[in-house]
C-alpha positions as CSV (number, residue, x, y, z in Angstrom):
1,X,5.2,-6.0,-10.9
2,X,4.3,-6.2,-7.3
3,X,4.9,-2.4,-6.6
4,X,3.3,-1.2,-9.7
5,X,0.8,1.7,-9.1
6,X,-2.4,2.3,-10.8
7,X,-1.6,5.1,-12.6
8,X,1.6,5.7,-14.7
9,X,2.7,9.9,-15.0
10,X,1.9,11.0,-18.3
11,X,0.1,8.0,-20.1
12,X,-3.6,7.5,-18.2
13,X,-4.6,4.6,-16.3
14,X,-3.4,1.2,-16.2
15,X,-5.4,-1.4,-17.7
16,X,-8.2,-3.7,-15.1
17,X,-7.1,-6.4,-13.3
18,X,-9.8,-8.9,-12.6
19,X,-9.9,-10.2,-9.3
20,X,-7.0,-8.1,-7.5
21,X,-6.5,-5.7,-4.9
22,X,-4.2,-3.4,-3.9
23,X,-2.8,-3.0,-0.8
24,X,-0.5,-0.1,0.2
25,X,0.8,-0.3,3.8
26,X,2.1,3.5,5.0
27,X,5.3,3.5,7.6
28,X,6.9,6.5,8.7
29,X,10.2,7.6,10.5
30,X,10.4,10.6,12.8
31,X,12.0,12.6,10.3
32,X,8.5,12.1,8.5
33,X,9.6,10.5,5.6
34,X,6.9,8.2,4.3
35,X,7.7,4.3,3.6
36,X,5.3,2.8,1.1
37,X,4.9,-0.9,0.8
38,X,2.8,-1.8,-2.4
39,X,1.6,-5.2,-2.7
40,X,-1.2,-6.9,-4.1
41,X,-3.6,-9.5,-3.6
42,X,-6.0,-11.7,-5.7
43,X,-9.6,-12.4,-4.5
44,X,-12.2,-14.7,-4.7
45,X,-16.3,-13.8,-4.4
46,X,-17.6,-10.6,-4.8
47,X,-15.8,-7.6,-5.4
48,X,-15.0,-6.4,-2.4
49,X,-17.1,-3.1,-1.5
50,X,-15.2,0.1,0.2
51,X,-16.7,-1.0,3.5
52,X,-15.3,-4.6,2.6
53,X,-11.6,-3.1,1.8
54,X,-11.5,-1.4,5.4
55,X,-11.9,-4.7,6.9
56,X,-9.0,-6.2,5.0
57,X,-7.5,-2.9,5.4
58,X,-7.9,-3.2,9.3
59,X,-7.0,-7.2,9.2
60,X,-3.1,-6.0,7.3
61,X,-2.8,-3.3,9.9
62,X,-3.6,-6.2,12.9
63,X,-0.8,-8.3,11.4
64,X,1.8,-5.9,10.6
65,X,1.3,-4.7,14.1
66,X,1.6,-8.1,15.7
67,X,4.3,-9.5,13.6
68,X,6.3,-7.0,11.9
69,X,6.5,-3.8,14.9
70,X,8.6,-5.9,17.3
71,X,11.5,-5.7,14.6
72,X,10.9,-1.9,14.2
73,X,12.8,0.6,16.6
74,X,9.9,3.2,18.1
75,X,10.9,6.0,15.9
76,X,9.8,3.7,13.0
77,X,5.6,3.5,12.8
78,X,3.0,2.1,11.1
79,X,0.7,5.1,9.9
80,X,-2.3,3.4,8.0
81,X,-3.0,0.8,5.2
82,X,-5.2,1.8,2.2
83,X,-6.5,-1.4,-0.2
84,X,-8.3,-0.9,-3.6
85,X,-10.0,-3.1,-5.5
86,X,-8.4,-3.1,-9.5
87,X,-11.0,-4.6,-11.2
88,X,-13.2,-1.5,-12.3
89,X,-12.3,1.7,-12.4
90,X,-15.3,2.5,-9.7
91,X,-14.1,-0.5,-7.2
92,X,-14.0,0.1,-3.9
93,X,-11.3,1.5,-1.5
94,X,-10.9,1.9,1.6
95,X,-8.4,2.6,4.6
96,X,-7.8,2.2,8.1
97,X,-5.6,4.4,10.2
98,X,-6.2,3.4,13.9
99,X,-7.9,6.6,14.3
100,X,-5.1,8.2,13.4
101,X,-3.1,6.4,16.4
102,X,0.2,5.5,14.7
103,X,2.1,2.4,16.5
104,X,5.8,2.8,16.9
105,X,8.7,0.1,16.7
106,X,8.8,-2.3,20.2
107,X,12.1,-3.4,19.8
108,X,14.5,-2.1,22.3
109,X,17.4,-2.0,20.1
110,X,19.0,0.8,18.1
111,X,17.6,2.3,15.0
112,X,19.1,1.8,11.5
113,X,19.3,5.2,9.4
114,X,15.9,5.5,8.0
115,X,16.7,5.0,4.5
116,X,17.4,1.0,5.0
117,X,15.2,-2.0,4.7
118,X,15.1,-5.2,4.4
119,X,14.5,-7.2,1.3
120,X,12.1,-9.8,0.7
121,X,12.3,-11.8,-2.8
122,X,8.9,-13.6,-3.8
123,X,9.4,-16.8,-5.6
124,X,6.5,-17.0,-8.8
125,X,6.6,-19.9,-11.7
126,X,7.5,-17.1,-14.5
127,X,11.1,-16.3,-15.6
128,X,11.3,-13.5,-17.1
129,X,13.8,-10.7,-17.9
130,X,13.7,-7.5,-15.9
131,X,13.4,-8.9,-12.1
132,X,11.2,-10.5,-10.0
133,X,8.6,-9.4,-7.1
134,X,10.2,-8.2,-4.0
135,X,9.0,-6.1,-0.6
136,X,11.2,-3.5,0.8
137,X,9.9,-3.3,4.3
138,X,11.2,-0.8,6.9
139,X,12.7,-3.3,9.8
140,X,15.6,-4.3,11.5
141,X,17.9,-2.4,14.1
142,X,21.0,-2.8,15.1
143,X,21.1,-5.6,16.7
144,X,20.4,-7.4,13.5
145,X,23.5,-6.2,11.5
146,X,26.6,-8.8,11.2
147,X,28.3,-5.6,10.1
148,X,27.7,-2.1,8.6
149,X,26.0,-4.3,5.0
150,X,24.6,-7.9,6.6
151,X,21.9,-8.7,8.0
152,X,22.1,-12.1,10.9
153,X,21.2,-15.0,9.4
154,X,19.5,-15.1,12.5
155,X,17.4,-12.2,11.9
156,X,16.9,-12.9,8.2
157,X,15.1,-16.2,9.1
158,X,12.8,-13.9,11.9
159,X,12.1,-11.3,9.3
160,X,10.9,-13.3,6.4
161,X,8.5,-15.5,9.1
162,X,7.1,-12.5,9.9
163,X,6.5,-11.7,6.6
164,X,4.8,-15.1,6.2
165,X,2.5,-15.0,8.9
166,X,1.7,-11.5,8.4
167,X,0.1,-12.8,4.7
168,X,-0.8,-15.8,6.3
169,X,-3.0,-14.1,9.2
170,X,-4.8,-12.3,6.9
171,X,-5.7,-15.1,4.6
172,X,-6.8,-17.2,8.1
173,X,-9.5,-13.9,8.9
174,X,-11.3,-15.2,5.3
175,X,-14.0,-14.3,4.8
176,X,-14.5,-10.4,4.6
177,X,-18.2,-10.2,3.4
178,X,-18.6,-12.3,0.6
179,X,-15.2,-11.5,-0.5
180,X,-12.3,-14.0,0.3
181,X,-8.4,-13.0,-0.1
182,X,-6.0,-15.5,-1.7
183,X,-2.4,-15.4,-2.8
184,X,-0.7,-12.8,-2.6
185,X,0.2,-12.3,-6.2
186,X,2.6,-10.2,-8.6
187,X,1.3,-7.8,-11.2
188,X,2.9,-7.3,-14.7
189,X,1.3,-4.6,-16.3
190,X,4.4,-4.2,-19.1
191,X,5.8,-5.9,-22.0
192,X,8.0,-5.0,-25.2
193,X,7.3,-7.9,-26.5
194,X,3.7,-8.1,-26.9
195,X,3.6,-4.2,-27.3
196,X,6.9,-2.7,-28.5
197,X,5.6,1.1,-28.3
198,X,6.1,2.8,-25.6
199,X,5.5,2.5,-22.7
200,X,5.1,-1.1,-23.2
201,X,1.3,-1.7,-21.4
202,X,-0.3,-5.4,-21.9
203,X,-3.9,-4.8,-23.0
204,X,-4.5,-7.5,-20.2
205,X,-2.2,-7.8,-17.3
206,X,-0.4,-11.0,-16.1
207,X,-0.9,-12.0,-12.4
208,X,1.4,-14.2,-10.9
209,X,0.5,-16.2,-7.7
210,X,3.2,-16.1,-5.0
211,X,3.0,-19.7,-2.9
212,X,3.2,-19.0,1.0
213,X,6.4,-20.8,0.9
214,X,8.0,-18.5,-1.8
215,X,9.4,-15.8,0.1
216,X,13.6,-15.3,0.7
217,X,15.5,-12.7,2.4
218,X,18.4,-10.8,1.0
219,X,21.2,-10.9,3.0
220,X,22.6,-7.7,2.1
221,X,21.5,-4.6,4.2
222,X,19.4,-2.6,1.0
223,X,18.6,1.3,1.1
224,X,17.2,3.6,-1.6
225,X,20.6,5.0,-2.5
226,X,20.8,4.4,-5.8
227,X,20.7,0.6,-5.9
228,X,23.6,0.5,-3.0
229,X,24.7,-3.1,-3.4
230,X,22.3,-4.2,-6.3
231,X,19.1,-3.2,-3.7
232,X,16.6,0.1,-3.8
233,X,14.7,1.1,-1.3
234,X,11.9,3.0,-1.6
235,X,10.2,4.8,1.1
């Protein structure tokens, strides 16, 4: 899925994926609890190098900054952005952290407890049983709340735009090197049905394209409590 990691505990690495990279984009809140957004990307061209990977490191940070920060309160803040490349086990990485300058929130209005987000659902051609790609990102104040659970239809629409052009803008900076970023895409590394022994791996992962058009916002508040109201969050 779309916020699979690398690794899994316990059972080695997860299998190549040809023409992918990671990208994992670090918020935190001032009670220094990290939010981790984990995404990923297919590619086009060479392999991106680890010099290649800060510049579409640098080009998420630009467009989180520019489109996603002005729906953040200031004790909410960007920290850095790391992207991997997932087809070798030697591909490159690399990350960019603004020198180690976080950027803070600009919205004016009142922070949300730090355990809520927003949820975006991503829209790919497979059905499949056991969910679909979605973001959890850390936005929204209080002046986006209907009510103590609902976001503003208002502010859903704003939110999921941002999303949008955040993907879009980086996609628009094409090329970085001789590498050039497409879809963003989901990643299904599991399966009981073509491997029914735990824990389940594909010998060759499935990638789903997600169109630009395919994103949706829930319009339930979601938090990492435990799947309060059918949403997780995880930061």
């Amino acid at each position: 899925m779309a916020g699979s990691e690398k690794t899994m505990a316990g059972y080695g690495p997860l299998p190549l994926v040809p023409n992918v990279v990671k990208v994992v984009i670090e918020n935190q809140g001032n009670d220094g609890r990290i939010a981790d957004n984990v995404c990923h990307f297919t590619y086009g061209g060479s392999a991106p190098s680890s010099s290649t990977c800060v510049a579409i490191a640098t080009s998420f940070w630009s467009g989180w900054v520019t489109n996603l920060t002005p729906y953040q309160p200031a004790q909410t803040s960007i920290t850095k952005v790391t992207v991997t490349d997932l087809s070798t086990d030697t591909g490159g990485e690399g990350m960019y952290d603004n020198a180690g300058t976080p950027v803070g929130g600009s919205s004016a209005h009142g922070m949300l407890p730090l355990h809520t987000c927003f949820l975006v659902s991503e829209s790919i051609e497979q059905r499949y049983r056991g969910g679909h790609p979605r973001m959890y990102l850390p936005i929204g104040t209080t002046d986006d709340l209907n009510d103590d659970g609902d976001w503003k239809s208002a502010s859903i629409t704003l939110f999921v735009t941002a999303w949008e052009t955040l993907v879009g803008s980086v996609i628009a900076d094409n090329p970085f090197g001789s590498t050039n970023i497409g879809q963003q895409c989901a990643v299904s590394y599991v399966s009981k049905m073509v491997n029914p022994i735990y824990p389940y791996r594909r010998t060759t992962p499935l990638v789903y394209d997600i169109p630009l058009d395919g994103y949706s916002g829930d319009a339930k508040l979601a938090t990492q409590r435990r799947r309060v109201r059918k949403t997780e969050r995880r930061r």
